[in-house]
Backbone atoms as SQL, in Angstrom:
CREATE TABLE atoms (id INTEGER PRIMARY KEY, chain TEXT, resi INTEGER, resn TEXT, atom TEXT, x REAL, y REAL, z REAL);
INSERT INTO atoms VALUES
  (1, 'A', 1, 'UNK', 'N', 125.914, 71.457, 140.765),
  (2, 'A', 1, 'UNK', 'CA', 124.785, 70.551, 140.686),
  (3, 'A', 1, 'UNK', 'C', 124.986, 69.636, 139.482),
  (4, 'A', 2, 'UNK', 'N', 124.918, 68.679, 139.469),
  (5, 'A', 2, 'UNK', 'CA', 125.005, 67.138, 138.878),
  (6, 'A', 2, 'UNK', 'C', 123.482, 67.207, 138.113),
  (7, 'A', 3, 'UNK', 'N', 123.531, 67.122, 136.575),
  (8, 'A', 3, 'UNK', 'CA', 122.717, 67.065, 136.154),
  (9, 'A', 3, 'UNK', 'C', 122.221, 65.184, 135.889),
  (10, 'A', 4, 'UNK', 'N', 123.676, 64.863, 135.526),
  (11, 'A', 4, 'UNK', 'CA', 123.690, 63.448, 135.054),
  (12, 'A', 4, 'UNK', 'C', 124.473, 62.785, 135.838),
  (13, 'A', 5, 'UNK', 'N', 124.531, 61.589, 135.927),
  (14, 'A', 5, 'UNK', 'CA', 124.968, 60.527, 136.617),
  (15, 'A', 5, 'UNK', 'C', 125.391, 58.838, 135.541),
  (16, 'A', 6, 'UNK', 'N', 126.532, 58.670, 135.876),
  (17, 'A', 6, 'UNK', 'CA', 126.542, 57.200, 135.041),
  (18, 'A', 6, 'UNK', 'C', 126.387, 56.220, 135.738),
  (19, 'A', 7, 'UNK', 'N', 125.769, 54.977, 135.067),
  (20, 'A', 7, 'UNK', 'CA', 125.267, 53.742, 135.562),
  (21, 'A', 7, 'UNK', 'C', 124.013, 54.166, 136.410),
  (22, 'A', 8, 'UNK', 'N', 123.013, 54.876, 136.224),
  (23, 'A', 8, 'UNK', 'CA', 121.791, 55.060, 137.192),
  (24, 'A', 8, 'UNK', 'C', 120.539, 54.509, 136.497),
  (25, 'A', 9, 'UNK', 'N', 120.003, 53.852, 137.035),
  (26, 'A', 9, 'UNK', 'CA', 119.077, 52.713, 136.744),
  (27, 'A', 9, 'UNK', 'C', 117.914, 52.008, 137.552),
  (28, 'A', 10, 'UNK', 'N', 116.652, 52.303, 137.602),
  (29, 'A', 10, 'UNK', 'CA', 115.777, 51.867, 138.299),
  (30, 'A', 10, 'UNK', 'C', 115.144, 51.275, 137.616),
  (31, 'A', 11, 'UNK', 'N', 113.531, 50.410, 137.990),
  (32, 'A', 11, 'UNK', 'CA', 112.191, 50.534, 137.970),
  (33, 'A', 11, 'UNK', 'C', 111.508, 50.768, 138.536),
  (34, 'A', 12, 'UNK', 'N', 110.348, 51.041, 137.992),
  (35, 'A', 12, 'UNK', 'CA', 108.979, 51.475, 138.955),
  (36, 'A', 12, 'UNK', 'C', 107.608, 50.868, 137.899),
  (37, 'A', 13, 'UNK', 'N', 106.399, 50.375, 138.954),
  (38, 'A', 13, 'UNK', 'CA', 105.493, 49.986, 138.247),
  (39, 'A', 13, 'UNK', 'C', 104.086, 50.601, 138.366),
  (40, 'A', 14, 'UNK', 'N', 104.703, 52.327, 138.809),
  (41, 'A', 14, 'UNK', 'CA', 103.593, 53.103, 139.073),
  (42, 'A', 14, 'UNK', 'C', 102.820, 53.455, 137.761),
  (43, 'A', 15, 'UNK', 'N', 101.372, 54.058, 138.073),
  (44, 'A', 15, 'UNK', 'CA', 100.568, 54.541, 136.520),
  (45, 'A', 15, 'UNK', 'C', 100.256, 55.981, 137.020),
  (46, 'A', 16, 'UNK', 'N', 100.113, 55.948, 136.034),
  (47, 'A', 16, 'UNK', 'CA', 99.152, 57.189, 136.167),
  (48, 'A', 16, 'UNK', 'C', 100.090, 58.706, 135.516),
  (49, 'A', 17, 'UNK', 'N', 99.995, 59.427, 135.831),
  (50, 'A', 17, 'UNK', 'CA', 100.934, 60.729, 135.610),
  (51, 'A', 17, 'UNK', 'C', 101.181, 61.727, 136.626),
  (52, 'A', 18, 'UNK', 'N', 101.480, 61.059, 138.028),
  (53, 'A', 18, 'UNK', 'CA', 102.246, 61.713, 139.118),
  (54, 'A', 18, 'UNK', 'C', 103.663, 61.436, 139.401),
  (55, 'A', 19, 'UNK', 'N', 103.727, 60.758, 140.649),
  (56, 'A', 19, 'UNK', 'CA', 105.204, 60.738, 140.972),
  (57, 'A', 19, 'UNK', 'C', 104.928, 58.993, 141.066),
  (58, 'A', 20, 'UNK', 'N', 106.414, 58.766, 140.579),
  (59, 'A', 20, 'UNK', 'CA', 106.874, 56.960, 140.824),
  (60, 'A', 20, 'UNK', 'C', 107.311, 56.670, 141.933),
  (61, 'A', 21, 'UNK', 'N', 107.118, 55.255, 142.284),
  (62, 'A', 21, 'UNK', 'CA', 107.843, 54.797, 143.202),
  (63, 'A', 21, 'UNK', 'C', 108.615, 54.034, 143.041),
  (64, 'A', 22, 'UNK', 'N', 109.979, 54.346, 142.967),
  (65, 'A', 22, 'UNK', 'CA', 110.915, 53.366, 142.824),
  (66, 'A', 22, 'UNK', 'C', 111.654, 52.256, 143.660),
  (67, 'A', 23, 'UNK', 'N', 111.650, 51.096, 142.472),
  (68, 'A', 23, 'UNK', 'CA', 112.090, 50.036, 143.117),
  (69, 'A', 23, 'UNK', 'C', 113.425, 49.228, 143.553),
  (70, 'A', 24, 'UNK', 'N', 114.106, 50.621, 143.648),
  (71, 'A', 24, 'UNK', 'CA', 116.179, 50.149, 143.691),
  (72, 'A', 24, 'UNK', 'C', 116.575, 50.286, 142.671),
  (73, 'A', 25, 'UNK', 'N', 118.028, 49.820, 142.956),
  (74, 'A', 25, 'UNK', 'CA', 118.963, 50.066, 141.580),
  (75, 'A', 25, 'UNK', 'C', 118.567, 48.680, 140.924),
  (76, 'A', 26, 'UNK', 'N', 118.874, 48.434, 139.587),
  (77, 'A', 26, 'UNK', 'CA', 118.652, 47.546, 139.020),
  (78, 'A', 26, 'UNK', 'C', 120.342, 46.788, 139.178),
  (79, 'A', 27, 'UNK', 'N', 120.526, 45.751, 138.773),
  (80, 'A', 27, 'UNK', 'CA', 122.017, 44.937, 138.857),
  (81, 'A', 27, 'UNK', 'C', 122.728, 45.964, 138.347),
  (82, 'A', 28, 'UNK', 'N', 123.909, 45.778, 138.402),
  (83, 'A', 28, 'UNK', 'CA', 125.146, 46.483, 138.218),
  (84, 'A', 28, 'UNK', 'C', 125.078, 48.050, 137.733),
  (85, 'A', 29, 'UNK', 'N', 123.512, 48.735, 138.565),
  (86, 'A', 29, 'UNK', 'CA', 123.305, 50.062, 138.569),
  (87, 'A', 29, 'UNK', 'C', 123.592, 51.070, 139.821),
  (88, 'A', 30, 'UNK', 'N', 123.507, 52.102, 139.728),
  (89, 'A', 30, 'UNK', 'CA', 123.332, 52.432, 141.478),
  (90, 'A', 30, 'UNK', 'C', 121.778, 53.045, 141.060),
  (91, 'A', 31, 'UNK', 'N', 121.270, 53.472, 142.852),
  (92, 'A', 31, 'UNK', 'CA', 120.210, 53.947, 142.609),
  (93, 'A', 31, 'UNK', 'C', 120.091, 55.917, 142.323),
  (94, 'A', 32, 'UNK', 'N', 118.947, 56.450, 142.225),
  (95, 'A', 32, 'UNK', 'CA', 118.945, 58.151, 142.063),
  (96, 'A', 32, 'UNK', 'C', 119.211, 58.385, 143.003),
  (97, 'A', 33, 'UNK', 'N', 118.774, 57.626, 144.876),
  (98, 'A', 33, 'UNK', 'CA', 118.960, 58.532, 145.776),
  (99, 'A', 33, 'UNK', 'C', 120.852, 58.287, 145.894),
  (100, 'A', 34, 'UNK', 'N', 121.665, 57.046, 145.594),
  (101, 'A', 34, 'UNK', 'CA', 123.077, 57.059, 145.412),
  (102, 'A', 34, 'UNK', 'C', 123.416, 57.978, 144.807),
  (103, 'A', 35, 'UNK', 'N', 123.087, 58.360, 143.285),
  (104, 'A', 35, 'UNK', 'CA', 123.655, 59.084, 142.465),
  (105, 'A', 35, 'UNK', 'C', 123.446, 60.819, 142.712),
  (106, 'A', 36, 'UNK', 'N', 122.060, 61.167, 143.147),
  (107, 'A', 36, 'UNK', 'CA', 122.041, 62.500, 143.320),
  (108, 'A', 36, 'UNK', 'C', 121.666, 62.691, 145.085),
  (109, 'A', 37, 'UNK', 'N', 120.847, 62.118, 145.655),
  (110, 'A', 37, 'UNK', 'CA', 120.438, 62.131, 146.806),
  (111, 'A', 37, 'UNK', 'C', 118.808, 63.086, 146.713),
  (112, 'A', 38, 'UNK', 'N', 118.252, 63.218, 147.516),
  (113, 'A', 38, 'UNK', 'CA', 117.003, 64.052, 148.007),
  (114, 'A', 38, 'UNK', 'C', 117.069, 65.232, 147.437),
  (115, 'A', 39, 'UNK', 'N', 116.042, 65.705, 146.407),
  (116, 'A', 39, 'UNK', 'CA', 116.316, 67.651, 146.748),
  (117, 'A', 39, 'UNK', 'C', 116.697, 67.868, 145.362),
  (118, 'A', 40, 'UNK', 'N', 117.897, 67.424, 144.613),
  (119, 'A', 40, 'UNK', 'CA', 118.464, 68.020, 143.635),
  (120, 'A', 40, 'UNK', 'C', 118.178, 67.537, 142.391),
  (121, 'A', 41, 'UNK', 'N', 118.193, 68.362, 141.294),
  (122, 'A', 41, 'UNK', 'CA', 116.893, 68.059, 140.265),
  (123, 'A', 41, 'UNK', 'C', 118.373, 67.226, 139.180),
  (124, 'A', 42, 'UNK', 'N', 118.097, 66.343, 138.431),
  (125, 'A', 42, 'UNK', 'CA', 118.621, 65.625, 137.150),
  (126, 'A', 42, 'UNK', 'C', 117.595, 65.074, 135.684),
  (127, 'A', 43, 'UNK', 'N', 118.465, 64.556, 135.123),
  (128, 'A', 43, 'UNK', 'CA', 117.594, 64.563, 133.789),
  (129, 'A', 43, 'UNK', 'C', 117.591, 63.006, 133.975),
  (130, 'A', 44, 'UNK', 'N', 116.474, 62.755, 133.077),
  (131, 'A', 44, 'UNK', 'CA', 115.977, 61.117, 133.345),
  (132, 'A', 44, 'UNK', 'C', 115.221, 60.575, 132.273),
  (133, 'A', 45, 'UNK', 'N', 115.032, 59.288, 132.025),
  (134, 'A', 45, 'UNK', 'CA', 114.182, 59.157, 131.103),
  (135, 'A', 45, 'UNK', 'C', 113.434, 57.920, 131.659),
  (136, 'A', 46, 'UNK', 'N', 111.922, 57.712, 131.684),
  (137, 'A', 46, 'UNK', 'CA', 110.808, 56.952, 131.356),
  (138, 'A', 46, 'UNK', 'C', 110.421, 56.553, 130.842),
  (139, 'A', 47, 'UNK', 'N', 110.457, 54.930, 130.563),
  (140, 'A', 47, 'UNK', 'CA', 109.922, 53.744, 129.831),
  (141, 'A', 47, 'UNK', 'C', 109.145, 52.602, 129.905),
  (142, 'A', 48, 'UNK', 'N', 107.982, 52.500, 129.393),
  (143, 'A', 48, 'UNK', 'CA', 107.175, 51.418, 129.826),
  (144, 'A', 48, 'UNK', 'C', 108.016, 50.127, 128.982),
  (145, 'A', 49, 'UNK', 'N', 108.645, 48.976, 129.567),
  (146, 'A', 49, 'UNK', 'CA', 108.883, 47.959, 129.112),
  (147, 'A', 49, 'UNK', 'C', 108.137, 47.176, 128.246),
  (148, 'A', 50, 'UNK', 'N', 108.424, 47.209, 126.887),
  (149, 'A', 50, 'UNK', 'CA', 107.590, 46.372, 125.690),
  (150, 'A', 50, 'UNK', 'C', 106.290, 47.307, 125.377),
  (151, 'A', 51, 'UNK', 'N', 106.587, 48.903, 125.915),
  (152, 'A', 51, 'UNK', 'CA', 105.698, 49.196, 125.331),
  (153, 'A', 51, 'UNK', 'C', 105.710, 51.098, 124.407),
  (154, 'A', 52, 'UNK', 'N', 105.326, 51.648, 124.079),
  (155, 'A', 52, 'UNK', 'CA', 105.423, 52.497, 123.358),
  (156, 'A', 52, 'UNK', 'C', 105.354, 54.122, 124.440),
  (157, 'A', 53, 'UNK', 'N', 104.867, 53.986, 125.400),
  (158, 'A', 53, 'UNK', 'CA', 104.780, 54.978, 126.410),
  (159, 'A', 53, 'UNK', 'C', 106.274, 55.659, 126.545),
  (160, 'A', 54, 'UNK', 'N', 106.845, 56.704, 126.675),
  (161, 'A', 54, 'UNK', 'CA', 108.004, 57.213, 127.440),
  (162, 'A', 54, 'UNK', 'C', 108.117, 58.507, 127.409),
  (163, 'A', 55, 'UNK', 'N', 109.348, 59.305, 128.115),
  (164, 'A', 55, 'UNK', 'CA', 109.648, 61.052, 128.294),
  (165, 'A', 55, 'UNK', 'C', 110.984, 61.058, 128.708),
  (166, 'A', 56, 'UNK', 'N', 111.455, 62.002, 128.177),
  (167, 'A', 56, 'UNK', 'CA', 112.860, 61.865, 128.978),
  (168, 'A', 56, 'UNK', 'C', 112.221, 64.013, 129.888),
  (169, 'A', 57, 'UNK', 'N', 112.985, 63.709, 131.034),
  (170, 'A', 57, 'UNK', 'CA', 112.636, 64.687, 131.765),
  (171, 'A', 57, 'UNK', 'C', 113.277, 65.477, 132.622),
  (172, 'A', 58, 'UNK', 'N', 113.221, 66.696, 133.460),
  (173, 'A', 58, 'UNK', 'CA', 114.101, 66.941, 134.542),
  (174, 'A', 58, 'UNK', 'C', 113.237, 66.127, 135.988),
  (175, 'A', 59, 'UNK', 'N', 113.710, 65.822, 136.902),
  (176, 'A', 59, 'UNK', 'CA', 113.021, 65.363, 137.713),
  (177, 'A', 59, 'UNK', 'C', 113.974, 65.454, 139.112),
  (178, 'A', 60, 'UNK', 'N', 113.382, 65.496, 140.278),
  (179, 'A', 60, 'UNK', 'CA', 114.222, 65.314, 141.260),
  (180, 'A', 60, 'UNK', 'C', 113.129, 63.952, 142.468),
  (181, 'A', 61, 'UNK', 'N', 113.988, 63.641, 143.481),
  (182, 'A', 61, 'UNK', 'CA', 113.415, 62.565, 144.590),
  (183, 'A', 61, 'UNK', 'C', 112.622, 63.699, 145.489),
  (184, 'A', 62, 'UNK', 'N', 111.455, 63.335, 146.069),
  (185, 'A', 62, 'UNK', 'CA', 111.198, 64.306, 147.291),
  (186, 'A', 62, 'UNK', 'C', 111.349, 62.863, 148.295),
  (187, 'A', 63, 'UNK', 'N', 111.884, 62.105, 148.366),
  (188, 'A', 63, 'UNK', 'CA', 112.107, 61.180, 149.422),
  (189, 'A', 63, 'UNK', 'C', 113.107, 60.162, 148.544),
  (190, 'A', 64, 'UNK', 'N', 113.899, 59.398, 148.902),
  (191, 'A', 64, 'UNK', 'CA', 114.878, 58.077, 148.862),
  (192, 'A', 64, 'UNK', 'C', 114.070, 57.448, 147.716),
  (193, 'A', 65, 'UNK', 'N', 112.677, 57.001, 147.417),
  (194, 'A', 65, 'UNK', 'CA', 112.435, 56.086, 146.811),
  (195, 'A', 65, 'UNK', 'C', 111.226, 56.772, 145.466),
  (196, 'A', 66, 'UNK', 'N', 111.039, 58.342, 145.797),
  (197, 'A', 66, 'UNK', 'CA', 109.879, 59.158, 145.117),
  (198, 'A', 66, 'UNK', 'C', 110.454, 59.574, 144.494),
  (199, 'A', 67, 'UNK', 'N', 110.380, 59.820, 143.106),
  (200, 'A', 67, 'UNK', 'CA', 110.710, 60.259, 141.629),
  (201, 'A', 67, 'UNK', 'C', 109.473, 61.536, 141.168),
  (202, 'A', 68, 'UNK', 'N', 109.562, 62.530, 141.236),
  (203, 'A', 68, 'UNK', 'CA', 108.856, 63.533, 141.316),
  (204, 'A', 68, 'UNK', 'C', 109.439, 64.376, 139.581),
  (205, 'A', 69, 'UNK', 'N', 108.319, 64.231, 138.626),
  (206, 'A', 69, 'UNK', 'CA', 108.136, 64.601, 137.199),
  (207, 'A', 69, 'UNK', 'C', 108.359, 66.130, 137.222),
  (208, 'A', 70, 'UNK', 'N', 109.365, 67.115, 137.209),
  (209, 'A', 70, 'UNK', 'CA', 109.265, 68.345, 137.152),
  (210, 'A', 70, 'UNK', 'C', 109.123, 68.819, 135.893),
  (211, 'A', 71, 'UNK', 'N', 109.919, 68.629, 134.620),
  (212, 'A', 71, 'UNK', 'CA', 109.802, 69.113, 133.837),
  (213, 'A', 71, 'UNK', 'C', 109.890, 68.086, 132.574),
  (214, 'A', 72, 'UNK', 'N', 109.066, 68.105, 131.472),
  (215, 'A', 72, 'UNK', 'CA', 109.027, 67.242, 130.229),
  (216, 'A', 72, 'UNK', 'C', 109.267, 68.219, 129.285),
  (217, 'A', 73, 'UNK', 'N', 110.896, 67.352, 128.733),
  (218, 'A', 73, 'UNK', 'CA', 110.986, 67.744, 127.818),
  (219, 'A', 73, 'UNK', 'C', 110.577, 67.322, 125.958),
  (220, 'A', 74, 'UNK', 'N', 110.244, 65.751, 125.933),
  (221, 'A', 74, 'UNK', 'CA', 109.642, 64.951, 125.040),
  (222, 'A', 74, 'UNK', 'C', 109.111, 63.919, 125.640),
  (223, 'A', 75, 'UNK', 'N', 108.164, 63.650, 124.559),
  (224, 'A', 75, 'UNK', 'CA', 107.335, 62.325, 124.974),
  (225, 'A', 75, 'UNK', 'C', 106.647, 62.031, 124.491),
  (226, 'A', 76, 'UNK', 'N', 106.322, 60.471, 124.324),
  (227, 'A', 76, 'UNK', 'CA', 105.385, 59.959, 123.500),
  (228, 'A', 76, 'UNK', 'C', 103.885, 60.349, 123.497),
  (229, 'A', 77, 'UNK', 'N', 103.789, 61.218, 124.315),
  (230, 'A', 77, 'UNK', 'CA', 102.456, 62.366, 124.530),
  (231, 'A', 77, 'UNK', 'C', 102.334, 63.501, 124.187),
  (232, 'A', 78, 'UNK', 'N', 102.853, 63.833, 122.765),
  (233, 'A', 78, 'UNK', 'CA', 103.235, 64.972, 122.120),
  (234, 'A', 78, 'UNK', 'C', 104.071, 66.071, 123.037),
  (235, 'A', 79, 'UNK', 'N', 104.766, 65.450, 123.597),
  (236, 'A', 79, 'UNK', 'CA', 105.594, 66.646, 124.436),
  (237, 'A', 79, 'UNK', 'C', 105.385, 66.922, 125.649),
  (238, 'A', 80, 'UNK', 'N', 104.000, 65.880, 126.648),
  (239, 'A', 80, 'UNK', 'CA', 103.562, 65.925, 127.490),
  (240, 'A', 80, 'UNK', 'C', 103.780, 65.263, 128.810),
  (241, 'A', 81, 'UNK', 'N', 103.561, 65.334, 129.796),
  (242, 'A', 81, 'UNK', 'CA', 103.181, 64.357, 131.257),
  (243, 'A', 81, 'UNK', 'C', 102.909, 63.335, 130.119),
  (244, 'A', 82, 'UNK', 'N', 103.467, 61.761, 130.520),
  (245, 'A', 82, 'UNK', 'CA', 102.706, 60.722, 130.190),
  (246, 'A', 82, 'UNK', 'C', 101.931, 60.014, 131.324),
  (247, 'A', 83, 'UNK', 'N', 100.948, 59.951, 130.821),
  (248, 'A', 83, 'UNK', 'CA', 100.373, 58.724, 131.790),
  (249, 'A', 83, 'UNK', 'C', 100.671, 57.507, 131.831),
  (250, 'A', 84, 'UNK', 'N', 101.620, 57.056, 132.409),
  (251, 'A', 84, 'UNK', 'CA', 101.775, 55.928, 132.245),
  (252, 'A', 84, 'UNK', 'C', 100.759, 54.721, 132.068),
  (253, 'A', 85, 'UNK', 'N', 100.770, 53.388, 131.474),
  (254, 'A', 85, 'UNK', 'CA', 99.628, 52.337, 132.127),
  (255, 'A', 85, 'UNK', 'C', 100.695, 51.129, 132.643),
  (256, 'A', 86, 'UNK', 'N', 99.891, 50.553, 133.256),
  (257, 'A', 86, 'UNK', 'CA', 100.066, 49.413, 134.093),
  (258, 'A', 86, 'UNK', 'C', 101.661, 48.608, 133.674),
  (259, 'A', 87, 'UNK', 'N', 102.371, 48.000, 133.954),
  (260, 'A', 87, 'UNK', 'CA', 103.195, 47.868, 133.684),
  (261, 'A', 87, 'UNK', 'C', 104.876, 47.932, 134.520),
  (262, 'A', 88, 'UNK', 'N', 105.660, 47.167, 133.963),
  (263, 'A', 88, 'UNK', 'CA', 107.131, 47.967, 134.604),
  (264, 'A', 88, 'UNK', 'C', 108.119, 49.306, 133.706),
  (265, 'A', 89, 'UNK', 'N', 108.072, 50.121, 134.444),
  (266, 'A', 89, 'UNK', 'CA', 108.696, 51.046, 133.879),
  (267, 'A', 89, 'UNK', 'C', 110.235, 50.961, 134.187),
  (268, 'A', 90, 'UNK', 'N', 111.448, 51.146, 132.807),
  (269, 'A', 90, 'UNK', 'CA', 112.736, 51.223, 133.240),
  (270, 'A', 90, 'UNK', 'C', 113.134, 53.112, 133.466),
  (271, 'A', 91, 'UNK', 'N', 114.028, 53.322, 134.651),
  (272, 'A', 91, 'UNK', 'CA', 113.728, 54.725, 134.540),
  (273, 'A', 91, 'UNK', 'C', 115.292, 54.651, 134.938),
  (274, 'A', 92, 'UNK', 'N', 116.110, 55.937, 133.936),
  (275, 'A', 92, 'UNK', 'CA', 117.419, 55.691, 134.028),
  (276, 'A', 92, 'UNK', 'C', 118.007, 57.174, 133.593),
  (277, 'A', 93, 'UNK', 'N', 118.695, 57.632, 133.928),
  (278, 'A', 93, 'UNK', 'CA', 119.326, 58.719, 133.686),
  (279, 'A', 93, 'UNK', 'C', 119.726, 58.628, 132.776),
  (280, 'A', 94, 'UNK', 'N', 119.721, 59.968, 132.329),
  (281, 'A', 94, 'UNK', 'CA', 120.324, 60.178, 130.700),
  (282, 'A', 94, 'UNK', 'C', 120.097, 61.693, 130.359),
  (283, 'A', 95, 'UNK', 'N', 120.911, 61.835, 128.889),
  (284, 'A', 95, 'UNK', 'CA', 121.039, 63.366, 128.400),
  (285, 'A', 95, 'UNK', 'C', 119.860, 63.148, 127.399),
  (286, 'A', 96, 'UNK', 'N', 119.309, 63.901, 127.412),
  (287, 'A', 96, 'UNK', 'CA', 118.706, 64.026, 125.717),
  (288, 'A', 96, 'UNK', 'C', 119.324, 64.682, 124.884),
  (289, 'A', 97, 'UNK', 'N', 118.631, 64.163, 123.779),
  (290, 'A', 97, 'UNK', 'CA', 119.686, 64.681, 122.406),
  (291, 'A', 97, 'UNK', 'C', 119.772, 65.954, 122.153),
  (292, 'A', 98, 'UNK', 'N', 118.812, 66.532, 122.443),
  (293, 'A', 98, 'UNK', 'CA', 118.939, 68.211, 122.158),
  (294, 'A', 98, 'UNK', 'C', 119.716, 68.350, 123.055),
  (295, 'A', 99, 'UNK', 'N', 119.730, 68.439, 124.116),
  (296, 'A', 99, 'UNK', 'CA', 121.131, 68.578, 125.359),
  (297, 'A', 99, 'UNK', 'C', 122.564, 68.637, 124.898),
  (298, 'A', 100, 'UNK', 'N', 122.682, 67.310, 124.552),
  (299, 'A', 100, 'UNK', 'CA', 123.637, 66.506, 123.977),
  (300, 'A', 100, 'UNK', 'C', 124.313, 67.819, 122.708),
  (301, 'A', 101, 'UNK', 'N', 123.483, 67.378, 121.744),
  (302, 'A', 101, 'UNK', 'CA', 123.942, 68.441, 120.764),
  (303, 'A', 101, 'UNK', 'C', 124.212, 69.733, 121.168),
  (304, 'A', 102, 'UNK', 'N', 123.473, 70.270, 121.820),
  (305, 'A', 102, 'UNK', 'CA', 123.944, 72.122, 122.212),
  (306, 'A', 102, 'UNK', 'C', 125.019, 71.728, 122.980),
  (307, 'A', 103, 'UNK', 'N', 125.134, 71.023, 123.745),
  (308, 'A', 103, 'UNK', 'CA', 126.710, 70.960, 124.137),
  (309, 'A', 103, 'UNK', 'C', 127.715, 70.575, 123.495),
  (310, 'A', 104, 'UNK', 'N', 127.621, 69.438, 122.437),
  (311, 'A', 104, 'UNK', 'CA', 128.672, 69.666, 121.247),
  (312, 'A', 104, 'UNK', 'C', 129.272, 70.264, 120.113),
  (313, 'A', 105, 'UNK', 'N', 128.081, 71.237, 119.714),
  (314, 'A', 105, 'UNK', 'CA', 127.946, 72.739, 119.235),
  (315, 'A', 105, 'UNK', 'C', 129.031, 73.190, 119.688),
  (316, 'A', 106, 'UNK', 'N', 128.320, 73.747, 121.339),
  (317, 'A', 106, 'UNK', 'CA', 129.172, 74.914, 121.954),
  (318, 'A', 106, 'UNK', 'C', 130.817, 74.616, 122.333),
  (319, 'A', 107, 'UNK', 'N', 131.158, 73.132, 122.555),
  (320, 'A', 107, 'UNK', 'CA', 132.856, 72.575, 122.261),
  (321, 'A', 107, 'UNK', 'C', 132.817, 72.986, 121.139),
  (322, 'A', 108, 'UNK', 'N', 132.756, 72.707, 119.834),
  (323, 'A', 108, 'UNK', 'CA', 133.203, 73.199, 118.891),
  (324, 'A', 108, 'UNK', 'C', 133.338, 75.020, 118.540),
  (325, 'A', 109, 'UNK', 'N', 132.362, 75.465, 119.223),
  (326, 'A', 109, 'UNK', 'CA', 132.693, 76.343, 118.541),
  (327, 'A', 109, 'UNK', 'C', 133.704, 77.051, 119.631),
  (328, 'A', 110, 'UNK', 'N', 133.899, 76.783, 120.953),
  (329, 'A', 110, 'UNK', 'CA', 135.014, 77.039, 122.090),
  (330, 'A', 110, 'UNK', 'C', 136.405, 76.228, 121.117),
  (331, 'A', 111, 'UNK', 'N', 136.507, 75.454, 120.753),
  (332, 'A', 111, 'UNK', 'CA', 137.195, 74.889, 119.840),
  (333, 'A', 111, 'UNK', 'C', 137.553, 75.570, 118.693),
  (334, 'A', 112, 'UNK', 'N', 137.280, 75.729, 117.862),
  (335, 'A', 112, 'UNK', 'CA', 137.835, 76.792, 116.653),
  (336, 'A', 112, 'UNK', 'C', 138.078, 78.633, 117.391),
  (337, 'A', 113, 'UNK', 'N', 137.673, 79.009, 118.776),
  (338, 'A', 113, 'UNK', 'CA', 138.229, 80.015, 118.414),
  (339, 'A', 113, 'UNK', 'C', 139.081, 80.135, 119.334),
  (340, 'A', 114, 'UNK', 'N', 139.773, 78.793, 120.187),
  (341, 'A', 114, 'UNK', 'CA', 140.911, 78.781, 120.711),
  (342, 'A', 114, 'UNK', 'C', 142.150, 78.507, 120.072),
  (343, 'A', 115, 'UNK', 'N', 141.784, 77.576, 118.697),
  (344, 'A', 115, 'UNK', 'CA', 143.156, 77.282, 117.979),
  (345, 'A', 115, 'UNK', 'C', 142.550, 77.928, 116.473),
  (346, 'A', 116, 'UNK', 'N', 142.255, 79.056, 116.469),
  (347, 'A', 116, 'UNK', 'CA', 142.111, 79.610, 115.649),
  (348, 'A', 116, 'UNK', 'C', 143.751, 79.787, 114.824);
């Protein structure tokens, strides 16, 4: 299972704090249902354009164009569901940094005790 994907890139100009509807790949992006398809969960992040709202999250599609919020891991809502407001949201795959880091941790330390 494919957590991440490169070049994945949407918008959506849904509110509220359910599921988005997304509006395609953006230029020289592909879309989530290209990159993962229906069903299978990836990490993502949510942004209101020009504005202070966002989360990066696990999330999977329950259809081609539905972006379904499973799990928040940060957010400009102390750690919460954001509600989005009105607006275009950019929504794009990505690692978060805590991710990021525990996996460069754990190379290193697979790293020192192979060429120990």
């Amino acid at each position: 299972m494919a957590l991440v994907a490169d070049r994945v890139r949407e918008t959506s100009t849904s509110t509220g704090a359910g599921n988005l509807a997304l509006a395609g790949a953006s230029t020289g992006f592909q879309s989530f249902n290209t990159a993962f398809g229906v069903g299978p969960q990836f990490l993502c992040t949510i942004e209101l354009q020009g504005g202070s709202e966002w989360e990066t999250s696990l999330c999977h599609l329950s259809n081609s164009t539905t972006l379904v919020r499973d799990r928040v891991f940060k957010s400009s809502a102390a750690n919460a569901l954001v509600t989005f407001s009105a607006g275009t949201k950019n929504v794009f795959c990505s690692l978060p940094g805590d991710t990021a880091r525990g996996v460069i941790n754990a190379a290193n330390i697979l790293r020192r005790q192979l060429y120990r």
